[in-house]
N, C-alpha and C positions, 0 to 999 in steps of 0.2 A: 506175581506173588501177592501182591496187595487185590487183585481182582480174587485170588483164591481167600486169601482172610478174609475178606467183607463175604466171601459167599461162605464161609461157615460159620461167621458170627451170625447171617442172617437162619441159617439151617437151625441153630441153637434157638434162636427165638422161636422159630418153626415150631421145634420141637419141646419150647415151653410151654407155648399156647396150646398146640396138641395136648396135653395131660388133663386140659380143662375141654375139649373138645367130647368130650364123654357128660354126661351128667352128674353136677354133685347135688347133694341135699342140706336143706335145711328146713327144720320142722318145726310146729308147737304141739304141745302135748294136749291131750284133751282132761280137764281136772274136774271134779265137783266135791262140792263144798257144803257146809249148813251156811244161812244168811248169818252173815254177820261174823264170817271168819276171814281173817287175812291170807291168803293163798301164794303162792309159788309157780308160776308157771313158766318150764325152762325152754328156751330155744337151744336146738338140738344142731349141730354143725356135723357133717362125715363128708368126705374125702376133700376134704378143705386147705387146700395146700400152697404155700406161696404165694397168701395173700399178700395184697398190697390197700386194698382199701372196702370199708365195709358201709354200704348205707340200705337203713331198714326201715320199714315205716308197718307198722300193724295195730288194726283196725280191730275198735273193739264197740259194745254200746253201753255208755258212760252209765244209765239206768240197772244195769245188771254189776258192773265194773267200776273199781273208785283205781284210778292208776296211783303207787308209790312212791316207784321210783325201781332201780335194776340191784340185783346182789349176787354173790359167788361167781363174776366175771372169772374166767380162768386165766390164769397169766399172762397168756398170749393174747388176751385180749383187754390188759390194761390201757387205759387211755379210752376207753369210751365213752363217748357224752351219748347222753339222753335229755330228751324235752318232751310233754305232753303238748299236742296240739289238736284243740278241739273242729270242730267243722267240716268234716267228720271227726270223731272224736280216734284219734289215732299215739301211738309212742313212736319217737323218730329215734332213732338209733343210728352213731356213726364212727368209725374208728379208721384210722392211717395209720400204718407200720412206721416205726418210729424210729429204725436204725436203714442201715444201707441196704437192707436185702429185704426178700418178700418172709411172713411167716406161716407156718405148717402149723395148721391149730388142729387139735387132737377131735379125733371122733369122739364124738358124745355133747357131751351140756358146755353153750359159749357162756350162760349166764339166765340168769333168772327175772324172769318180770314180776315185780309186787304189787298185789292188787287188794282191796277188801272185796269181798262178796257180799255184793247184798240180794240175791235171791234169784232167784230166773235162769234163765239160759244165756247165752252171748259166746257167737263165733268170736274167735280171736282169724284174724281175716291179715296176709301180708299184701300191702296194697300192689299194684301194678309196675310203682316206679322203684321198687327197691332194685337194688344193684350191687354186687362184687366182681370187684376187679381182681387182677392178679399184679406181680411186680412190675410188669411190664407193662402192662394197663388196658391188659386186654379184660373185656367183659365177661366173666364164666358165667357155660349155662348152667344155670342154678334150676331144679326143681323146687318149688316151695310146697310144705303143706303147712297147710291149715289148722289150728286146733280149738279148742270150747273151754269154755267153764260154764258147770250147770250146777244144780241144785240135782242129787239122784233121781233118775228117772220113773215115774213112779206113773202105771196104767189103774186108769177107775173103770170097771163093766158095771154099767150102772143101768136100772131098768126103769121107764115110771111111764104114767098113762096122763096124758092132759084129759079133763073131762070133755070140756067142748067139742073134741076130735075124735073123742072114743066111738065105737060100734059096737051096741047091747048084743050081746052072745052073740060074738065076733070070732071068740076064742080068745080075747086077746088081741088088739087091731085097729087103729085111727084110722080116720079119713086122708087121701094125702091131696085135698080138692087144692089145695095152692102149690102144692107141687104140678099136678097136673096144669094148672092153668098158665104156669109159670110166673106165677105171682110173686115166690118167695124171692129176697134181694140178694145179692152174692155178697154185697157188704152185711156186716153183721149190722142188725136192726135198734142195738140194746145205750146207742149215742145218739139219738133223735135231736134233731131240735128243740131245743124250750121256751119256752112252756109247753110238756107235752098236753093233751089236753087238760090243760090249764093248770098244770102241775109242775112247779118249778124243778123240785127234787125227786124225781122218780128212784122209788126204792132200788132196781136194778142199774140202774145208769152207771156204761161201762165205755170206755172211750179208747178200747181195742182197735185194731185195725186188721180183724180174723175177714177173710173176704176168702172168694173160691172161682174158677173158674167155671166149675162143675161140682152143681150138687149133688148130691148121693142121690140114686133110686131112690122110691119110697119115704120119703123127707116129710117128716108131717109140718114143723118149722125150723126153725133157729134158737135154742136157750141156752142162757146163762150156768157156767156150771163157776158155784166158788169153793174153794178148800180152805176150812174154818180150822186153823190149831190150838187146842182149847182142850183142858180138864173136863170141864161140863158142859151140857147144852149152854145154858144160864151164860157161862163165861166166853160164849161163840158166837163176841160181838162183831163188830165188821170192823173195827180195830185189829182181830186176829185171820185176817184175810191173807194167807202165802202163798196165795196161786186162783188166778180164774182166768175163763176162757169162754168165748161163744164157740158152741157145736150142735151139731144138725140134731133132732131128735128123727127115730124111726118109726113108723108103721108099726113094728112089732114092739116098741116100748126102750128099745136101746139107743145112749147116746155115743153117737162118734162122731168124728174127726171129716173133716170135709174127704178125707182118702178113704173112709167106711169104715175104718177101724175103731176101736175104743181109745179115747180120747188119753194123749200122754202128758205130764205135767212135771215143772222140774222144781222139786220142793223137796221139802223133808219135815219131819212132824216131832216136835218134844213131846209134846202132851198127848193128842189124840186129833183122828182124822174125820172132821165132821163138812159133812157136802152138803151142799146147799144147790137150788136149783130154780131159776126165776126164768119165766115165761114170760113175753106181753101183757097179757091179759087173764089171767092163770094167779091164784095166790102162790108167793114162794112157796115153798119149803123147806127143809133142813133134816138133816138124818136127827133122830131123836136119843144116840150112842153115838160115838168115836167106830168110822169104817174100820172093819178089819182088813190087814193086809198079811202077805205071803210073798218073800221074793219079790217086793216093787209091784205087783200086784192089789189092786184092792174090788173089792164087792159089795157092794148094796141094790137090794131089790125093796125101791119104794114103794112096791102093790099090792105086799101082800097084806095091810093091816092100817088102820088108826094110829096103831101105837111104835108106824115104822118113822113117826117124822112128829119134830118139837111140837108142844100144843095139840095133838092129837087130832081129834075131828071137828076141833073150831076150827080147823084150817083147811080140813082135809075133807074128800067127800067118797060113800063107796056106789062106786061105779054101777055092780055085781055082785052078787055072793063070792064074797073071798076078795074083790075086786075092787081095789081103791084108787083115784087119781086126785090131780091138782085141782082146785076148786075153779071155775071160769065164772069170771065177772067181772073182776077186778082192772078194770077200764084205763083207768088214771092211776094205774101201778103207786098206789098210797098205802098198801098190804090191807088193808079193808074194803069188803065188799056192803055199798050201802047204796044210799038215795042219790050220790053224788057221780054214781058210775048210772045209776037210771036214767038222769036229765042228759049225760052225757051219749047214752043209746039212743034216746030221743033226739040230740041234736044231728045226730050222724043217720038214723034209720032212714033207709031206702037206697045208701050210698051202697057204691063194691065195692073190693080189693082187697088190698093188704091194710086192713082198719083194725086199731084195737077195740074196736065199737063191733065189731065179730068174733064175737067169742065164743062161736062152734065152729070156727075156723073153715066157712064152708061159702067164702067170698062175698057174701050179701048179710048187710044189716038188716035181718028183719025181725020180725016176730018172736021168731025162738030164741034168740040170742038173749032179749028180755026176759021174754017168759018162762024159759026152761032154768037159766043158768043166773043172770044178773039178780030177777027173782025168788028165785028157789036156794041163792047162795046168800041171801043178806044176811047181814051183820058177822058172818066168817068171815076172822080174821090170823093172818098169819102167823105163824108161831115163830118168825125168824128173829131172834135180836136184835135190837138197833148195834 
């Protein structure tokens, strides 16, 4: 008799653990937000039954994410402690059943995680060691997903022509001589070392970590794209910076994404969507209106005009009839092309590579790169705001 109880007491455990033997879930939601809104983002519980003990750990990037602390716990799951713990920057979450038996927590929301948004994108990531038990202590298999907070996802088709790369009645068409040689880096190029030549503060200096395993066909380089939120040009200082990015530019004048697509960005605009666009050695630029957009969509074609980018044609030069690009000269990235990017083609002439000292982009300092462009562009200067 006593061998037959113990064999059904164990049968029942059996058949507790079994129930968990199936997959349950627990989710996060994916949220996006304007900078600078405090957010709600809920962890989601379904077929959650007979808990006995909850521990959670998720993984967020403190630069996108300010953590608050947890709200709307559901009944069942009073008593939960939370802690922020940075290195990786994570929420640890942890909760025991608090009477004699396991509890059955309801499908849908266990509780909410508070956070501020300050801009960008950031997986909400559950790390590897989280854990629920059941009353009996066994470990359910849990499925986890994952969820985000962004900024609305917003695509720019953007078109522009560097000069130094261009080809006269091309149709339309750079050289892609450092793609071909395999010169271009897979790290983004726009965090150099300083003093870049001799220049402590380079106008574009961006300290990304945009890198690729494969570049795109057709790759003329790597530029800077920044999203300016500003009423006017005037007021679309680098103080109003919500979003940039290094991305490949192409052959035919389009920039995208190391995947060949047009480039996605996670932001949102009050005022107006002004792009900007910094090469090496190339003056910036900057849209000279607020980009129009449609559905998360936006468009700007920098070539067809003077009057498509700040400052006009002190900064800008035309290519062709109808046909305008970036100015090439500008060496020591100071937004002016002068005497001071001269000495500097001078000090580098004869070298190859990947040199901002080549500014027809066509691996060799020589001649033209002076003659045509560093020359022919002095005293153009950029029309970007400080």
């Amino acid at each position: 008799m006593k061998r037959i109880v113990i064999s059904i007491f164990m049968f029942l455990i059996w058949v507790a653990g079994l129930q968990h033997a199936f997959t349950q879930t627990v989710s996060l939601d994916n949220i996006t937000a304007n900078t600078g809104e405090d957010i709600l983002v809920p962890i989601n519980f379904y077929g959650m039954t007979n808990l006995g003990a909850i521990t959670l750990f998720i993984e967020f990037n403190e630069s996108v994410l300010t953590f608050n602390g947890i709200t709307n716990v559901v009944p069942e799951g009073n008593g939960t402690f939370y802690n922020y713990i940075p290195n990786p920057s994570r929420v640890g979450l942890s909760w025991i059943a608090p009477g004699m038996s396991g509890v059955d927590f309801p499908d849908g929301k266990y509780l909410d995680l508070q956070f501020t948004f300050l801009g960008g994108a950031s997986d909400l990531i559950f790390a590897s060691n989280c854990e629920i038990g059941d009353w009996y202590g066994n470990v359910i298999n849990v499925t986890y997903i994952n969820g985000s907070a962004s900024a609305p996802a917003v695509t720019f088709n953007i078109d522009v022509f560097l000069e130094g790369a261009y080809q006269y009645e091309s149709g339309g068409a750079m050289r892609t001589d450092l793609f071909n040689a395999g010169n271009i880096p897979a790290n983004q190029p726009y965090s150099p070392v300083l003093p870049y030549f001799g220049n402590n503060n380079p106008a574009w200096y961006y300290a990304g970590t945009e890198s690729t395993a494969t570049i795109p066909a057709g790759t003329v380089d790597w530029v800077l794209i920044q999203l300016r939120n500003a009423a006017t040009a005037v007021e679309a200082t680098g103080a109003t910076i919500v979003a940039q990015k290094a991305c490949f530019l192409l052959s035919n004048g389009s920039v995208v994404d190391s995947d060949g697509n047009n480039p996605v960005f996670y932001t949102s605009f009050n005022d107006g969507a002004f792009v900007v666009i910094w090469h090496r050695n190339h003056l910036g630029i900057m849209s000279s209106v607020p980009v129009a957009g449609f559905g998360g969509s936006y468009f700007y074609d920098f070539t067809t005009g003077a009057g498509k980018v700040a400052g006009g044609s002190a900064g800008y030069v035309v290519l062709e009839s109808g046909v305008w690009g970036m100015a090439a000269g500008d060496i020591n990235a100071d937004k002016i092309i002068n005497v001071y990017d001269k000495a500097l083609w001078e000090t580098n002439a004869a070298s190859q590579g990947y040199s901002g000292a080549d500014a027809n982009l066509d691996i060799q300092v020589n001649n033209p790169d002076k003659n045509e462009h560093v020359l022919q562009n002095n005293a153009k200067i950029s029309g970007i705001p400080d």
